[in-house]
N, C-alpha and C positions, 0 to 999 in steps of 0.2 A: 818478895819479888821472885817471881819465877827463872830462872836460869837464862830461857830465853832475852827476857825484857832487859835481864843483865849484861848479857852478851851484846844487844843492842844497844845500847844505854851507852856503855864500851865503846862500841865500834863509832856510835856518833858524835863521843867527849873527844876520840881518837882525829875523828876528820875533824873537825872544827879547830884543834889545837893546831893542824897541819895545814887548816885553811883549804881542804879539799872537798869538794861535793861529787856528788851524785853523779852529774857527768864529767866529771877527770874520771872516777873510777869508772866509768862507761866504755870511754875512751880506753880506758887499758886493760880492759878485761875485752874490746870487740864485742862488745852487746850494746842497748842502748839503754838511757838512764831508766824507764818507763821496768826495765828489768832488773834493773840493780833494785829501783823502788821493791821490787816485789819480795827481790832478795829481800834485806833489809825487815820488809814486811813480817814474812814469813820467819825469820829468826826470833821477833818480839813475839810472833805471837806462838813461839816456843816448838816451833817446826825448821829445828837446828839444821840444815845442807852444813856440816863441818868442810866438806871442800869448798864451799864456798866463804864460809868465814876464813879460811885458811890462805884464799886469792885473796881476799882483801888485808888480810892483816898480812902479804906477801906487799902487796901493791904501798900500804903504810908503811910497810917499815918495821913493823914489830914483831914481835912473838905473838902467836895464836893465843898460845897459854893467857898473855895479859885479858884477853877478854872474857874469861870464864872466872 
């Protein structure tokens, strides 16, 4: 598994545990869901934005670390 797909994988065992989607995190980032999608996107397919996994594992709750 690629590093990417990891991180991903992560970040979406992470919302589901918290019960949060795509537009909560939209909502708190000021962007809209159709962007986070892309986010999201672009991380699986191993085109890591680290500030952007960084907003979201801010916005969850966790350490960045946990998803690598």
């Amino acid at each position: 598994m690629k590093n990417g797909q990891k991180i991903y994988e992560n970040i979406k065992k992470e919302m589901k545990k918290q019960k949060i989607n795509q537009s909560d995190i939209a909502k708190m980032l000021g962007m809209t869901r159709a962007n986070v999608s892309t986010i999201l996107t672009r991380i699986k397919e191993n085109k890591v934005s680290y500030k952007n996994t960084i907003k979201i594992a801010d916005i969850l709750g966790v350490n960045p670390k946990n998803f690598f």
